[in-house]
Structures are given as C-alpha cells and as structure tokens.
C-alpha positions as CSV (number, residue, x, y, z in Angstrom):
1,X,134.9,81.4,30.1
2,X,137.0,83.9,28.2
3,X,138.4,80.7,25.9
4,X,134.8,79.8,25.5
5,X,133.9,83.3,24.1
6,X,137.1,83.4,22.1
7,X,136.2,79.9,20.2
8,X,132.7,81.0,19.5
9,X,134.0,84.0,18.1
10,X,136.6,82.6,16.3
11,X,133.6,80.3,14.8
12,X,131.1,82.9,13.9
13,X,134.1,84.9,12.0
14,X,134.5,82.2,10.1
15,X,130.2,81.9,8.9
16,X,129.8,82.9,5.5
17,X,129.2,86.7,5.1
18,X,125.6,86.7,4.3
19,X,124.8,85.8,8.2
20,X,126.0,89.1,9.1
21,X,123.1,90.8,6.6
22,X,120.9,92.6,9.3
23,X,122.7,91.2,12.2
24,X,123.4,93.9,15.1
25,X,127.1,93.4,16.4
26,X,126.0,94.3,19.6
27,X,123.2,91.8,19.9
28,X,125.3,89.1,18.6
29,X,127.9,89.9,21.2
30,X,126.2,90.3,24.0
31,X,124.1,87.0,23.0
32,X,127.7,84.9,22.4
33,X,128.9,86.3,26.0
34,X,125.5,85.7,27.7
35,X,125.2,81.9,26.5
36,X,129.1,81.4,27.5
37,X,129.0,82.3,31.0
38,X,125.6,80.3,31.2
39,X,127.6,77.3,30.0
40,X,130.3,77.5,32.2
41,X,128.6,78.6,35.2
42,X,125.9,75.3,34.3
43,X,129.1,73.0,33.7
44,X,130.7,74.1,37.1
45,X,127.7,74.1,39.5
46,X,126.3,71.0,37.9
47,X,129.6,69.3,38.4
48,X,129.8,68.8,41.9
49,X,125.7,69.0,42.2
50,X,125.6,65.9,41.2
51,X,127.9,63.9,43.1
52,X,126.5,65.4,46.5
53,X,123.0,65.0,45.0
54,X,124.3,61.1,44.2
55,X,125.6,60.9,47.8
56,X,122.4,62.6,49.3
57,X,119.9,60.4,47.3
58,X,122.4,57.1,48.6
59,X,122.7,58.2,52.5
60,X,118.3,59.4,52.4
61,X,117.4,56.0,50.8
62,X,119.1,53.9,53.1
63,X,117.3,56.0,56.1
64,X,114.5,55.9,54.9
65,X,114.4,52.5,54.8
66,X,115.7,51.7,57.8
67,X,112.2,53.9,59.1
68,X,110.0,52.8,57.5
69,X,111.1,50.3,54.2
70,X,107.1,50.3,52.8
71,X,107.2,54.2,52.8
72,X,110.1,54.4,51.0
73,X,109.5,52.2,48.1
74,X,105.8,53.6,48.0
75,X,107.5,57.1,47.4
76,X,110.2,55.9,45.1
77,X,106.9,54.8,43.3
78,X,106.9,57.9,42.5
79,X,109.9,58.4,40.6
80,X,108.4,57.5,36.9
81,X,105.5,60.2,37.6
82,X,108.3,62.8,37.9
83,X,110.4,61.6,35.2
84,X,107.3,61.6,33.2
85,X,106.4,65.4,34.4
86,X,109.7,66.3,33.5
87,X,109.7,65.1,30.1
88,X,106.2,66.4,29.6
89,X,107.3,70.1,30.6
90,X,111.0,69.9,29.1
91,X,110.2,71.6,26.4
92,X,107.8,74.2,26.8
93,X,109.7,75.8,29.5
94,X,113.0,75.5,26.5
95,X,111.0,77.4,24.6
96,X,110.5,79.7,26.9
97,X,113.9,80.1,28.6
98,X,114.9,80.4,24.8
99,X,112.2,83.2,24.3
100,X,113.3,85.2,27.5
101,X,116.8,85.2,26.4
102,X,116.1,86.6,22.8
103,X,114.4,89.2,24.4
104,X,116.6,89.9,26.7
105,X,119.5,90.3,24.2
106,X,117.2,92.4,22.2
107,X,116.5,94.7,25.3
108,X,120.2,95.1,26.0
109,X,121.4,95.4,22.3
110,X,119.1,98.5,22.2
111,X,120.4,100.0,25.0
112,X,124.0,99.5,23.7
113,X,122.8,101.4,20.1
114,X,121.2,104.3,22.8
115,X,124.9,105.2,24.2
116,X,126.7,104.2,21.1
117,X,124.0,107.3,19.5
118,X,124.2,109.6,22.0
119,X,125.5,112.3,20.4
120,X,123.0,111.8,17.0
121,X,120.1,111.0,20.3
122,X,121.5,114.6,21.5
123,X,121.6,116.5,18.3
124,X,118.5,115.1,16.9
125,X,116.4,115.5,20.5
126,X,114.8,112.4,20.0
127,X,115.2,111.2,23.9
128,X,111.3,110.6,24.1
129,X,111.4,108.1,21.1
130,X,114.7,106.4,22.1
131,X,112.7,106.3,25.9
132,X,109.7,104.7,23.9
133,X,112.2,102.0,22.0
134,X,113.7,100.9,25.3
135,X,110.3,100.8,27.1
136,X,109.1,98.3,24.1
137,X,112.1,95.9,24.0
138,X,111.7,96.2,28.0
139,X,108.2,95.1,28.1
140,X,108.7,92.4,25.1
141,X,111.0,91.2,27.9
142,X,109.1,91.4,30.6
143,X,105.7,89.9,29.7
144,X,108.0,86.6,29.2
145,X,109.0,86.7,33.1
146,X,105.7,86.6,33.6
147,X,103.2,83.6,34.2
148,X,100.7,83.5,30.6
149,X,97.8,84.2,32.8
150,X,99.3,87.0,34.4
151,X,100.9,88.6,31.2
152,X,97.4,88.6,29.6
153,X,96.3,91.0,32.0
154,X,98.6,93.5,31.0
C-alpha cells in the first residue's frame, strides 16, 4: 500500500502546477491515501473471493442438480436478469460511491485545517463558526449515506 501511495504521489508531483491552484494539500492527501488502501484492500479480498466463489458456484451446481436438475436450470434462468440488474444499477450506485467519498474527503480535510488552525481558532474565538463548518461538511456527508427518500426528509 505504502508503494501504491508513493507512485501516486510521485505522479501528481509531477502534474503541471496549475492543478495545484485552489487545491487543499490536505484533501488531496487524504483522498490519494483513502483510494490506495481501497485498491489494495479490493485487489486482496477480491483475489481469493473469487476462486472460492468459482469453487462454490462449481460444487452448488452439481448439487443442485443432482436434486432436482429442472430447478436448477429454471434458476440459472435467472442469471441474465441479474446480470442485466447489475448493469442497469452499475452506475448510479458509481456515482454515488464516488459522491460519498468526495464528501467524505471534504469532511475530513476540514477537520485537518481545524487542528492545523488551532491556535488562529484560539486567538480569533471563532469555535462556534469552525463547529458550524464541520457540522456542514458532516451533513453534506451524511445525507449521501442515506437512502434519497430518507435524505429528503431531512
């Protein structure tokens, strides 16, 4: 994981300079070492997912089968729906995994500028506001965890 965060880095160092206009370090950071452990943590789970998923689908097919063989190819029917469902749904819920992490990044990079201004947060008094900032970014956040009926309500 570490290499992985290295090469990005090592990549967006190298982007002209003009991408860094009104980017936040901390954001960017915290967005390069969020999507890198997602990756590797995807890559290793999915890895030996899908050969016990392989030899599960194998070993439940020829069961099934041998109980009842009209079931089973009735069900496996059933395959193309889901394969259409997911291609249907891929994308929306993308989007929306894509959403949730942009806000999530938001929510923690304003966090990081609240203890990286703590003494100009002290000094100036402004606790209340800074509270206010967090509790906006937070709720951005949240309203995306939340079903679109449910986050109407609120």
């Amino acid at each position: 994981m570490t290499d992985l965060n290295f090469y990005v880095l090592d990549h967006v160092t190298k982007l002209p300079i003009l991408y860094f206009k009104g980017v936040d370090s901390a954001y960017l950071n915290q967005r390069i070492n969020s999507d890198s452990n997602t990756v590797v943590s995807f890559v290793l789970a999915n890895m030996l997912d899908i050969l016990t998923n392989a030899l599960t689908i194998i070993f439940l097919a020829y069961i099934s089968m041998r109980i009842n063989a009209k079931l089973t190819l009735e069900l496996m029917a059933l395959i193309p729906l889901y394969i259409f469902l997911y291609f249907v749904f891929r994308k929306p819920l993308y989007i929306r995994g894509y959403e949730l992490k942009e806000k999530q990044n938001e929510f923690f990079s304003k966090m990081n500028d609240n203890l990286q201004n703590v003494k100009v947060i002290k000094l100036n008094a402004t606790f209340k506001e800074e509270r206010e900032r967090l509790n906006s970014a937070f709720e951005k956040m949240f309203k995306l965890t939340l079903p679109p009926i449910t986050a109407k309500l609120l």
